[in-house]
Structure formats: C-alpha cells, structure tokens
C-alpha positions as CSV (number, residue, x, y, z in Angstrom):
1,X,-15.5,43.0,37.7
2,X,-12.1,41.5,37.6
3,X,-10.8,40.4,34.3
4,X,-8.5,36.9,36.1
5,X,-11.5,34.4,34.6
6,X,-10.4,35.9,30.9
7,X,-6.6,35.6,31.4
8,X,-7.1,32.4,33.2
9,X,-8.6,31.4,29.8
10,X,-6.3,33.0,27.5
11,X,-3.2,31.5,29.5
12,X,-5.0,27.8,29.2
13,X,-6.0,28.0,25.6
14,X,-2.4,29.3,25.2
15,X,-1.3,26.5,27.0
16,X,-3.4,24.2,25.2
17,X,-2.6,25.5,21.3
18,X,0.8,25.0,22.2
19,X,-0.1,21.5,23.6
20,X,-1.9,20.7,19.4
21,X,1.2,22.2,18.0
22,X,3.9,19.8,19.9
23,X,1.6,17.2,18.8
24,X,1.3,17.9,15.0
25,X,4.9,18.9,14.8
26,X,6.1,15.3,16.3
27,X,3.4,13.5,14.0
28,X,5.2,15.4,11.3
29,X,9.0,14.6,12.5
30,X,8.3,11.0,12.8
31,X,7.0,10.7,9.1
32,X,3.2,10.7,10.2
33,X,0.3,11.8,8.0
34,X,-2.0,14.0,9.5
35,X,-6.2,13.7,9.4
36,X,-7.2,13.8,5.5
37,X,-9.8,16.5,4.7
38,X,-12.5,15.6,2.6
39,X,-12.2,16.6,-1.5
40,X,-13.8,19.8,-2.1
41,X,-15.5,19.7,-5.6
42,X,-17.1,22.9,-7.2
43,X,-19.0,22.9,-10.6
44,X,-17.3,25.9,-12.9
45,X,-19.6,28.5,-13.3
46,X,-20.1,29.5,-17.3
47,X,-20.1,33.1,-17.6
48,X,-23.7,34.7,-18.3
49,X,-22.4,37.8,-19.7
50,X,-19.6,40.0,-21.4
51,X,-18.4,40.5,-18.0
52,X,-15.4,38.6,-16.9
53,X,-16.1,35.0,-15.7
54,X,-16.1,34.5,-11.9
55,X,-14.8,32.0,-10.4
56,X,-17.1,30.4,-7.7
57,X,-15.4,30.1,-4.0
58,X,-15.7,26.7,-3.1
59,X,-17.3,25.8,-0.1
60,X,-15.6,26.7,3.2
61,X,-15.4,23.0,5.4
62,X,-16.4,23.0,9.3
63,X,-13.4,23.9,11.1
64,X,-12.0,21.4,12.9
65,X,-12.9,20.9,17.0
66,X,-9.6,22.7,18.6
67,X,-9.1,19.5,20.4
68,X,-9.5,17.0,17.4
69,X,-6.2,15.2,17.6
70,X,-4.9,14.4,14.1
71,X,-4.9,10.4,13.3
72,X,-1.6,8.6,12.5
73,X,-1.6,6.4,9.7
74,X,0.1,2.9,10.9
75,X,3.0,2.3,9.0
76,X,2.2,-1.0,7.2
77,X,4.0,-4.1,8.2
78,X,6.7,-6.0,6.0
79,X,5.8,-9.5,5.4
80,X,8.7,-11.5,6.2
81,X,11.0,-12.5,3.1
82,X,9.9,-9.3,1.8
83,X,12.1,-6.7,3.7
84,X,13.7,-4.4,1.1
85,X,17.1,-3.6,1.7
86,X,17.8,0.1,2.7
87,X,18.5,2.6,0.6
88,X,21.8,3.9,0.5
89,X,22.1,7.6,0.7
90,X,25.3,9.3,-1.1
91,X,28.4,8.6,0.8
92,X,30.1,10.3,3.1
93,X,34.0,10.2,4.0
94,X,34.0,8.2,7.7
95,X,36.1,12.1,9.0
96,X,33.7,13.9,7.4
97,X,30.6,12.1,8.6
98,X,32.3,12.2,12.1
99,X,32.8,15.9,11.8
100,X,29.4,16.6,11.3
101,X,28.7,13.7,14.5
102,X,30.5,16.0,16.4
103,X,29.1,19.2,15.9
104,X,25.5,18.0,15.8
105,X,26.3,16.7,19.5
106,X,27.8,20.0,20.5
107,X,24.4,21.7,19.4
108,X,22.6,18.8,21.8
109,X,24.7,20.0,24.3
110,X,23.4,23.4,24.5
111,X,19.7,22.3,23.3
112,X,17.1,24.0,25.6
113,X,14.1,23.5,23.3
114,X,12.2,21.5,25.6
115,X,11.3,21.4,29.7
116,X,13.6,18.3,30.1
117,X,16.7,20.4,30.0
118,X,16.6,21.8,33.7
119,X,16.8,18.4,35.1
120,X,19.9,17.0,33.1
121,X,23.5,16.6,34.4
122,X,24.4,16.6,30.8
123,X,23.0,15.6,27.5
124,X,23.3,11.8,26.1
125,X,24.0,11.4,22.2
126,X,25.1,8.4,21.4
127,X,27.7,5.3,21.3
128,X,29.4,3.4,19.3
129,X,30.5,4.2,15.6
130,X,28.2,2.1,13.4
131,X,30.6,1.0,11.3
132,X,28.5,-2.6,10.9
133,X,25.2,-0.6,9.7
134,X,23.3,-1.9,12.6
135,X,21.6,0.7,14.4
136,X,19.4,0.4,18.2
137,X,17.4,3.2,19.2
138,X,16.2,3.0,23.0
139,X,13.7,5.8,24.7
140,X,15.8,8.5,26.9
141,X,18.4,8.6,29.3
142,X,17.8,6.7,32.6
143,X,20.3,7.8,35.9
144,X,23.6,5.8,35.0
145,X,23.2,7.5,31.2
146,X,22.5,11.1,32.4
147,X,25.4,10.5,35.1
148,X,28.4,8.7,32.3
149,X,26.7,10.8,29.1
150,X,26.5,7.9,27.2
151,X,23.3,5.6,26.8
152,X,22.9,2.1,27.5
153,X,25.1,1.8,30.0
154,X,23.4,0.2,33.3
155,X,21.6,-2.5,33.7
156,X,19.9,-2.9,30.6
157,X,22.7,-1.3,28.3
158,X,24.8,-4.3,29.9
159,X,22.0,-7.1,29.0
160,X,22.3,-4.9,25.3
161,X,26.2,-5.4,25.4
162,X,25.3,-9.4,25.7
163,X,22.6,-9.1,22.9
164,X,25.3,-7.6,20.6
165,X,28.0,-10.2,21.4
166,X,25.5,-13.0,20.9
167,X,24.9,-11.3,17.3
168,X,28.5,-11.5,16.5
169,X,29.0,-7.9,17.0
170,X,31.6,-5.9,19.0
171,X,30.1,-3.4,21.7
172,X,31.3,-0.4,19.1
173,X,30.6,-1.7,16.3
174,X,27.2,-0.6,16.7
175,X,25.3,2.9,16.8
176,X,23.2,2.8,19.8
177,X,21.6,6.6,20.4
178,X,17.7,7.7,22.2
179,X,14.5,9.1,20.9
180,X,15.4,11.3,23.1
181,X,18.6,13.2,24.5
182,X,17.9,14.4,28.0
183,X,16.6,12.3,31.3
184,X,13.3,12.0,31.9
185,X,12.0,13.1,35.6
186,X,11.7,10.1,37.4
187,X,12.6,7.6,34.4
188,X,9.2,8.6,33.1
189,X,8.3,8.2,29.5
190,X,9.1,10.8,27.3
191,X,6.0,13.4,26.7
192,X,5.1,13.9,22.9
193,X,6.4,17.3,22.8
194,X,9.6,16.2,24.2
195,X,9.8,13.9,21.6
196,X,8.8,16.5,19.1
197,X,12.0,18.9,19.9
198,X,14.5,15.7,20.2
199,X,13.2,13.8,16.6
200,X,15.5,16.4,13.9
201,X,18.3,15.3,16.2
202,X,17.5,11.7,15.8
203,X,16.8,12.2,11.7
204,X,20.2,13.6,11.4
205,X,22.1,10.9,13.3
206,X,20.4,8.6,11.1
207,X,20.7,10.3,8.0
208,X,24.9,10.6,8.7
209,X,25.0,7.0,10.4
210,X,23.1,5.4,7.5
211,X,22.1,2.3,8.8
212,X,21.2,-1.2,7.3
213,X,18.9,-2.1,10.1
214,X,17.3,0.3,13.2
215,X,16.4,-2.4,16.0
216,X,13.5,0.2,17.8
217,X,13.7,-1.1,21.8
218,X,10.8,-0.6,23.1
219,X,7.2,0.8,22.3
220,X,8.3,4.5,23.0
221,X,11.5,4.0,20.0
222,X,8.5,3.1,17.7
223,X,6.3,5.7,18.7
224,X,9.5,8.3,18.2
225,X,10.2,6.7,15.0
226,X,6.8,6.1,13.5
227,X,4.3,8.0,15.5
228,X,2.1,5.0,16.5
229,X,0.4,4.3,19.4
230,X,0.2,0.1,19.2
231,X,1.5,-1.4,22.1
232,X,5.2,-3.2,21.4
233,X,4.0,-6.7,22.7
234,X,1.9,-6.4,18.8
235,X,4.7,-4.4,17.0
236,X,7.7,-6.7,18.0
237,X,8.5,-9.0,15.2
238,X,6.6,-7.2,12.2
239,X,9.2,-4.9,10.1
240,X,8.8,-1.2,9.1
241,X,10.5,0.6,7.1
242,X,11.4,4.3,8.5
243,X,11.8,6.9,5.8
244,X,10.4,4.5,3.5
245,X,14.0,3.0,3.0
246,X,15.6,1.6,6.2
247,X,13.7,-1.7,7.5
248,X,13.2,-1.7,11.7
249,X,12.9,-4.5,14.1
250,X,10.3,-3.6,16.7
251,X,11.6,-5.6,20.0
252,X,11.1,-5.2,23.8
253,X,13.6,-2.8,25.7
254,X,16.5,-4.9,27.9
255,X,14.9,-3.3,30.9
256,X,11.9,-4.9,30.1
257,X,13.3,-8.1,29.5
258,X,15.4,-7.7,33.3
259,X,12.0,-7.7,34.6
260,X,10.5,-10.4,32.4
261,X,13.5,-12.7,31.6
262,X,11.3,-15.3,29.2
263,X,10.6,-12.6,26.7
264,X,14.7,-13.2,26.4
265,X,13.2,-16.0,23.4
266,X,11.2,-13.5,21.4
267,X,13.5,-11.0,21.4
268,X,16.6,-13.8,19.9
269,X,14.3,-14.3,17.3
270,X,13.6,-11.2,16.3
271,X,17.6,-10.4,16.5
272,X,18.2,-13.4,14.2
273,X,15.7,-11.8,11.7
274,X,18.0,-8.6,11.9
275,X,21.0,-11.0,11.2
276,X,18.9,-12.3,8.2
277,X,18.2,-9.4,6.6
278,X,21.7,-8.4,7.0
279,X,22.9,-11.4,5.6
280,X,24.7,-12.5,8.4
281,X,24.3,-15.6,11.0
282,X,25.1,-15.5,14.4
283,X,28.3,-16.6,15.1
284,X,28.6,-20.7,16.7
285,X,28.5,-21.4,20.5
C-alpha cells in the first residue's frame, strides 16, 4: 500500500497548523484578544481521612475544533470630544532615536521572515522624520515604492503630499511608514501572516517615533493595527486608541480616493478632527 495519502495529510495539516499560528500570532501583535474560555469552577474536596488532602483535577474542557479561528475583540470607538491625548513614553534624544531608526531598518533590509521577500527589489521603511507627532500608516509597498524604497511616493503618496500641505504640514514633517515592508505580488493585499512577521517592525517604529496621532489609510492599516475585520467605509471617522494610548483616525487610502474623488469630503473632515485633537487648525486659503 503506499504511504503518499498519509504524508499528503501530514504535509497539509503541517501546512494548516502553521496557517492557525500566523493567525494567533498577528491577533496577538496587533493588540487582539483571543477567544475567552469559559471559568472552570471545582468544589474543594474536604479530606475524609488522616491521609493527605487531595486536590480534585478540575474538569478538562473540549478541545477546541483545529480550525476554530480565535475572535477579535473590536477596539471600542472614541466618542468625539472625548479623544484622550497620547501618552508620552520616556524621551529619547532625536540622534539616539535616529540611531535606533537606522538600525531597525538595516534589520528590514535583510528580513526574510515571510514569502513576500523573494519578490522585493528592496525593502520600504519609511519617510519623513515625524518631528510634528503626526503619524500615517498605509498597507504595503505598491511598484513606484518597491522601485524608489520609500512609501507613498506615486500616485497616491502624491494626493498624500497634497493632504499634508492642506493640513499645514511640510511633506517631512510627518512619519509616513506600511503595515507592511515588502510589495505585495500583484499590489494584492497583504495576507495575515504577512502582516504577522511585519507588525514588531511596525511596534518599534512607533514606539521610537512616538506619535500624537496615527492617521490608519485604509481598512488593511486598521486591520494591521487593531486586528479587525469591519470594513473602512464604517471605521473611518470613529477614533481608536492603539496601545491603549495613541488615538487613530480611520480614513480611506489616497488610492482609493483617485478612484472615488468625492470621498475627497470625508476624508477633510476626518483630517480636520486629526488637527483638532492636535490642537491645531488648518492653515487659511
């Protein structure tokens, strides 16, 4: 009898453990809490006898289906006027904080912790210094970005330029990085376990950056950042906090607004929120 059904098995349950495990570990990197288990309660058990007490096992719980996907508790929305301000962590010296920019990009450079790596030209970390606190976090690399090494910088990152003028920002004034650091095939959307391996790169810059404000563009920043799976045409407009400390904007990507240009309205007003809760107007026309 040949034994290829049983390895054909092994290889896909293989294949599909690894599969769960990307998931959980991205739920986990974006801040996500995993499927509660139910209490487990057992009476103590009085002893009957001189002999030493014994402890009653408590009940062992059905194990869970091997494709039971854990759920993702929805970060809670903000009510508007009562955004708290983010938390600042201890501060660093601007060389030192650069320093460490520098050689968490080297280590991006080399990264080879997920498929998306054998179709790069090179890896894309980031622009801008963030020196105003304001923060934009897009979905992956698109042709131009994997091309220059830099992201936001077709297209769309030229529509984003605009968007950042309009807010009374200089282009570098702002931090503008990806959920993820390496092009997707195709311009395709990130897979989870793509996102999985690219999120402690992400934590990092925005632990060093420390930004006032994260503007998410796009549903697939929110999903990086927050692990949800609610579409951005309900998310835009309603704040988060990620970390539990730094408020987000939820707003539509510029390349979504290229092929939709009256969405253009929505995504000024959520901008001027950002402006708000930064205490800042956008400058006069």
């Amino acid at each position: 009898m040949s034994a290829t059904p049983d390895i054909d098995a092994r290889a896909e349950l293989a294949d599909l453990a690894r599969a769960v495990r990307a998931h959980v570990e991205w739920l986990v990197a974006s801040g996500a809490v995993g499927t509660p288990r139910a209490e487990r309660s057992a009476a103590p058990v009085a002893p009957t006898s001189s002999a030493p007490a014994r402890v009653a096992a408590p009940p062992v719980s059905a194990p869970e289906p091997l494709l039971a996907v854990p759920s993702v508790v929805q970060p809670a929305a903000v009510a508007p006027g009562e955004v708290p301000a983010a938390t600042k962590p201890a501060a660093l010296e601007p060389a030192e904080r650069q320093r460490r920019l520098e050689v968490l990009a080297e280590g991006v450079r080399g990264c080879t912790r997920c498929a998306l790596h054998a179709g790069r030209t090179q890896t894309v970390f980031a622009r801008g210094t963030g020196s105003s606190r304001l923060c934009f976090v897009g979905e992956g690399p698109g042709a131009d970005e994997d091309a220059q090494g830099f992201p936001f910088v077709g297209k769309a990152g030229q529509l984003l330029d605009r968007m950042i003028e309009a807010m009374g920002f200089s282009r570098d004034e702002v931090y503008v990085c990806n959920i993820v650091k390496c092009r997707p095939p195709d311009n395709r959307k990130p897979e989870p376990e793509e996102m999985a391996s690219c999120m402690p790169y992400l934590r990092e810059q925005l632990e060093l950056v420390a930004p006032e404000v994260i503007v998410a563009l796009g549903a697939t920043a929110v999903q990086g950042l927050f692990g949800t799976s609610e579409g951005i045409t309900r998310l835009r407009g309603r704040w988060k906090l990620y970390g539990g400390r730094i408020p987000v904007m939820p707003t539509f990507h510029p390349a979504f607004l290229l092929r939709n240009p009256p969405a253009k309205r929505d995504v000024w007003e959520d901008l001027q929120a950002v402006l708000r809760q930064m205490g800042r107007q956008p400058p006069k026309r």
